[in-house]
C-alpha positions as CSV (number, residue, x, y, z in Angstrom):
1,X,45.5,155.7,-18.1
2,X,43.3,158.6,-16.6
3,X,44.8,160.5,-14.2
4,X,43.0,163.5,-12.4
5,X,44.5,166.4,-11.6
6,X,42.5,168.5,-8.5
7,X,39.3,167.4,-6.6
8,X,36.8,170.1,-6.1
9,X,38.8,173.1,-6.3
10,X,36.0,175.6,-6.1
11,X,35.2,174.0,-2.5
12,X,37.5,172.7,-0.5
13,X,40.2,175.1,-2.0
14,X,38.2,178.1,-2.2
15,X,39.5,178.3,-5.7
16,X,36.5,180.9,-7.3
17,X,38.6,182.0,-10.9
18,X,39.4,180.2,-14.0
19,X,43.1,181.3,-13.5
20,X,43.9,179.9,-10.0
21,X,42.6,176.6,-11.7
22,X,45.2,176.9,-14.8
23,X,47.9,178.3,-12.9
24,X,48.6,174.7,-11.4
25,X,47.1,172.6,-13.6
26,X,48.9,173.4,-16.5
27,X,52.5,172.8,-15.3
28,X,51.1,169.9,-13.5
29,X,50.1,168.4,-17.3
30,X,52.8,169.3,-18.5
31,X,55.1,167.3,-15.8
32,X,53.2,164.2,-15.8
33,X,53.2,164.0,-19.6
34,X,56.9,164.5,-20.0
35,X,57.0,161.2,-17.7
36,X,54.6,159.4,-19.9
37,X,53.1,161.0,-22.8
38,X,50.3,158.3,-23.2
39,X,48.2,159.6,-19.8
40,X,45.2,161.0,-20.4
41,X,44.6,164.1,-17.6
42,X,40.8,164.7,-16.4
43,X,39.9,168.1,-14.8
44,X,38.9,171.0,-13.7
45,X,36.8,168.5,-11.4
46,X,34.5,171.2,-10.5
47,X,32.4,170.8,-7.4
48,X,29.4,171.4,-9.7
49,X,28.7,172.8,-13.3
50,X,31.0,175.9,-12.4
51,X,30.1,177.7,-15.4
52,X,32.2,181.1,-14.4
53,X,35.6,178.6,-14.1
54,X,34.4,176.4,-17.0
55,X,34.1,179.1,-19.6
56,X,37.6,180.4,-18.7
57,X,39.3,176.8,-18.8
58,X,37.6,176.3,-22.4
59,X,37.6,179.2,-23.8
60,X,40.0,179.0,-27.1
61,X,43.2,180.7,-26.7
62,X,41.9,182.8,-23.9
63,X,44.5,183.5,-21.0
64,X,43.4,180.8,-18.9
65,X,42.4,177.9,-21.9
66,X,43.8,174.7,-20.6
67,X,42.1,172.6,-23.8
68,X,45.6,173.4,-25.9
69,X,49.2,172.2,-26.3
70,X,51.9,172.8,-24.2
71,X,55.7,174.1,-25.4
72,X,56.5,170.3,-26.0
73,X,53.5,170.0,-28.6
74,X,51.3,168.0,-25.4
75,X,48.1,168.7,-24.9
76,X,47.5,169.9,-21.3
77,X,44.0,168.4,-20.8
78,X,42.1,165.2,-22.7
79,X,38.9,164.7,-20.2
80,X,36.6,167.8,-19.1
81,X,35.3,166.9,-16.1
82,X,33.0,168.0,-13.0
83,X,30.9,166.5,-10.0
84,X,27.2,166.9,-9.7
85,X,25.0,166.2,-6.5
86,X,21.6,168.1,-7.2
87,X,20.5,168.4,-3.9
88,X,21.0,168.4,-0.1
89,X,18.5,165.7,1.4
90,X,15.5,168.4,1.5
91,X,14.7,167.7,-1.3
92,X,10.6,167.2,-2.1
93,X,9.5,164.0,-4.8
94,X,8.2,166.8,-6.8
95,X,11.8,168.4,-7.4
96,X,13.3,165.1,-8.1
97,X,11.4,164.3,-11.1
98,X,12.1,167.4,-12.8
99,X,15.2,168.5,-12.1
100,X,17.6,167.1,-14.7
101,X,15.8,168.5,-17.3
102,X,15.2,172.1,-15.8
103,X,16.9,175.3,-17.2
104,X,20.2,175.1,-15.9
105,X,20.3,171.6,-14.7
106,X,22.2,168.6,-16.0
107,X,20.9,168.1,-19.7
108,X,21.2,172.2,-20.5
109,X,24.7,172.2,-19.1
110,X,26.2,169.2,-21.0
111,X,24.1,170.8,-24.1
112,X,26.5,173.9,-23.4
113,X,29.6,172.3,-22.0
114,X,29.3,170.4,-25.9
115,X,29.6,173.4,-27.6
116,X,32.4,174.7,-25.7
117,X,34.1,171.4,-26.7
118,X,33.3,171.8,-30.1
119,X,34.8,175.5,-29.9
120,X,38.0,174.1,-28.4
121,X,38.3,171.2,-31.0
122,X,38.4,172.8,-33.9
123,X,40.5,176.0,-32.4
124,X,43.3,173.6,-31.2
125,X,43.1,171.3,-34.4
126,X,41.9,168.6,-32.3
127,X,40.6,165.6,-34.1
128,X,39.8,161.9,-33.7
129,X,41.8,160.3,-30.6
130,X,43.1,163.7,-29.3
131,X,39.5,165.1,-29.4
132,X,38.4,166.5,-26.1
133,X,36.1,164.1,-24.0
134,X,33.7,164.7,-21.4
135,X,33.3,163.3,-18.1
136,X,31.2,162.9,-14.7
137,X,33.5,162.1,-12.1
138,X,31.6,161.8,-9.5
139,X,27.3,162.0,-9.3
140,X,24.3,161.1,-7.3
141,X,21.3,162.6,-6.2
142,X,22.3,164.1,-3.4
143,X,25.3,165.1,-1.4
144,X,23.5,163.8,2.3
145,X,20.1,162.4,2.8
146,X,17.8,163.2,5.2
147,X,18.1,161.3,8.3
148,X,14.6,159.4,7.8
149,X,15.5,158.4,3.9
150,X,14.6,154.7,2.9
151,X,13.7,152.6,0.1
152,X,10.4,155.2,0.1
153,X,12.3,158.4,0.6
154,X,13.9,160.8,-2.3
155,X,17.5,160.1,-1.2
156,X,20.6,157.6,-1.9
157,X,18.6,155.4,-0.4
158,X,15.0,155.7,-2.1
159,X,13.8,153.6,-5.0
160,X,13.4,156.8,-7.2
161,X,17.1,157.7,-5.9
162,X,18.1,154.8,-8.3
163,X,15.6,155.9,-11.0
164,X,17.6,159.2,-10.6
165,X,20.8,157.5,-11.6
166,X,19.2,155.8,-14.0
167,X,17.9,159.0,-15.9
168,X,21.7,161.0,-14.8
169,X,22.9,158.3,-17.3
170,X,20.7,158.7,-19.9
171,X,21.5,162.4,-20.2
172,X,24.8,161.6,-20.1
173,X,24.5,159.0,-22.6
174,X,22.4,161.6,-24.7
175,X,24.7,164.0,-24.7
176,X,28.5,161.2,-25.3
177,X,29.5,161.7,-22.2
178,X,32.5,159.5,-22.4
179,X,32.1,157.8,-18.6
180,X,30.2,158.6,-15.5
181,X,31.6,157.8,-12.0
182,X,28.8,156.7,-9.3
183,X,29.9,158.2,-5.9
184,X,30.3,156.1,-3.9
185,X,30.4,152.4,-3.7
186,X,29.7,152.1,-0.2
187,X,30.6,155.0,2.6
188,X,29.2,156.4,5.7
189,X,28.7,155.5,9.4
190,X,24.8,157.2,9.4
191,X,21.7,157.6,7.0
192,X,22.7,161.3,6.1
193,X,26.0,160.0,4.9
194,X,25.6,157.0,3.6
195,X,25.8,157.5,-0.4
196,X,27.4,154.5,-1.8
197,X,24.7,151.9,-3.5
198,X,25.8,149.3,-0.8
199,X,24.8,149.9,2.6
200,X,27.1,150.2,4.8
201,X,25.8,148.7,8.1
202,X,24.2,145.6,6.1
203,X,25.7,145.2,3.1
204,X,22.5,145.1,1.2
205,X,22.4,146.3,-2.4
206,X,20.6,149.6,-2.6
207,X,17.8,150.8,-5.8
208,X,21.1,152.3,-7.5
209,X,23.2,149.2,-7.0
210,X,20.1,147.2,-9.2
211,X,19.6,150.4,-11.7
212,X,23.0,150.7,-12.5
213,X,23.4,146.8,-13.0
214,X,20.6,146.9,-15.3
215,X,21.7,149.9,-17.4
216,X,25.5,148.3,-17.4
217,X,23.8,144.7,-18.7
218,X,21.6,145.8,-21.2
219,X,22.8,148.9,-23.1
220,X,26.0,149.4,-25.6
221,X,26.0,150.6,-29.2
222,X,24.4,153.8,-29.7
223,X,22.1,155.6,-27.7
224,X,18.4,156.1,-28.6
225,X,15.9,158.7,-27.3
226,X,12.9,158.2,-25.9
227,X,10.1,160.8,-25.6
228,X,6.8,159.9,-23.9
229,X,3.6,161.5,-22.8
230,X,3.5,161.7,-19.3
231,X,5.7,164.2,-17.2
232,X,6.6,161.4,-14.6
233,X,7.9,158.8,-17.1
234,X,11.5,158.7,-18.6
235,X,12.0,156.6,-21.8
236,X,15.8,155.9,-23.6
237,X,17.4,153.5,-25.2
238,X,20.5,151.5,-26.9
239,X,20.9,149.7,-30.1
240,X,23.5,147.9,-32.0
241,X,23.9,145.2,-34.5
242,X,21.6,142.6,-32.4
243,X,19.5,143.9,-30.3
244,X,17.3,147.2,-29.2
245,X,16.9,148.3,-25.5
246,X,14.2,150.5,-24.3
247,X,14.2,151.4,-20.2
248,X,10.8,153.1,-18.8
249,X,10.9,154.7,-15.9
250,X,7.8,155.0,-14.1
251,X,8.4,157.6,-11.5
252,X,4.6,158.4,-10.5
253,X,3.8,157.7,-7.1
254,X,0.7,155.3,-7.1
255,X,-0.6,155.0,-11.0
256,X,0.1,151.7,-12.5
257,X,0.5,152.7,-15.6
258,X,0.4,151.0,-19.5
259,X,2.4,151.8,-21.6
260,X,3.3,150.8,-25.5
261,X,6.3,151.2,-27.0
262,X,6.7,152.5,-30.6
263,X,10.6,152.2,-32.4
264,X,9.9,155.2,-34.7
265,X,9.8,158.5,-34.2
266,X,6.5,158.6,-32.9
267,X,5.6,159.2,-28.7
268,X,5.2,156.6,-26.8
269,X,1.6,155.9,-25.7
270,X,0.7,155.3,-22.0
């Protein structure tokens, strides 16, 4: 059904411009679709939120928007995707907590990437099943770990590396993200590269295995934000037809904190 065209151009390929990205992917779309017009085609697959290339692949009707139709009437691209891997294992506990919500970070750039989807939408006429989607393709905290990360670390293999997974999701959910891809299931022969939520070497189930089994169990319907009143707490939810889900994330250090939980509009007290 989804079928991705590239990996990481801007890294491994060198690939630094909008056009060298639409040069191949649009006759590639157009191939594959001729085949079997039902695929849905995911990309760029930026190695990060590559603003510079994003803006040039979405921007309506520009010389290197890949968001329209092609000569047969097919659209080139469904899914507008990219990676994200916030740090590089040096990361301090400090940084962790804050960083999805910085300037610039995850939550601003889906805010902006949603707007350049919007802009392409109604451009290209695109509406209800042919509406552009949004994508993760591949996310964790980090890209290595440093070589002493455990369960009490800031890496893939900390406690508060799931909590960071946990909260990516959120944002994601926050912002309809259509799917997030954790990478990776299990990879690596050394602490530093070992990224999957199952070890490796034991097989145990890592903080992100248990976060992302929680989150998959207990949320569908719509999403619900959270706000609270502590800096190192996160708060979202899910509701449907039977049921309301509320996850708290408590990512201080040492305070055992209380907490209630209102379902209004008002903050949660702790």
């Amino acid at each position: 059904k989804y079928w991705v065209i590239g990996n990481e151009p801007d890294l491994g390929y060198s690939y630094t411009k909008a056009a060298q990205i639409a040069a191949y992917f649009k006759p590639f779309a157009s191939a594959m679709k001729a085949v079997d017009p039902s695929i849905l085609t995911v990309g760029p697959e930026c190695a990060w939120f590559n603003q510079s290339i994003i803006n040039g692949l979405t921007n309506p009707n520009g010389p290197d928007d890949i968001t329209g139709k092609d000569p047969a009437g097919r659209n080139y691209i469904d899914v507008i995707s990219f990676h994200t891997y916030p740090f590089n294992g040096t990361q301090t506990r400090e940084q962790v907590v804050s960083k999805l919500t910085e300037p610039y970070s995850l939550d601003a750039n889906l805010i902006l990437l949603n707007t350049k989807i919007a802009a392409c939408n109604a451009f290209h006429n695109r509406t209800g099943l042919s509406a552009l989607k949004t994508a993760i393709t591949e996310a964790n905290i980090s890209y290595q770990n440093d070589p002493g990360d455990n369960l009490y670390g800031v890496g893939t293999n900390s406690f508060i590396g799931g909590q960071f997974i946990a909260e990516m999701l959120g944002i994601s959910m926050k912002n309809g993200v259509d799917f997030v891809n954790i990478w990776s299931v299990i990879e690596g022969n050394s602490v530093e590269s070992s990224l999957g939520f199952i070890d490796p070497q034991t097989y145990n189930k890592k903080p992100s295995y248990y976060h992302f089994k929680l989150l998959a169990e207990n949320f569908n319907g719509e999403y619900v934000n959270g706000t609270t009143n502590q800096l190192t707490v996160k708060s979202f939810g899910s509701q449907n037809g039977q049921q309301i889900t509320v996850l708290i994330l408590n990512e201080d250090l040492s305070a055992n904190l209380n907490y209630t939980v209102r379902l209004n509009l008002s903050l949660i007290h702790i």
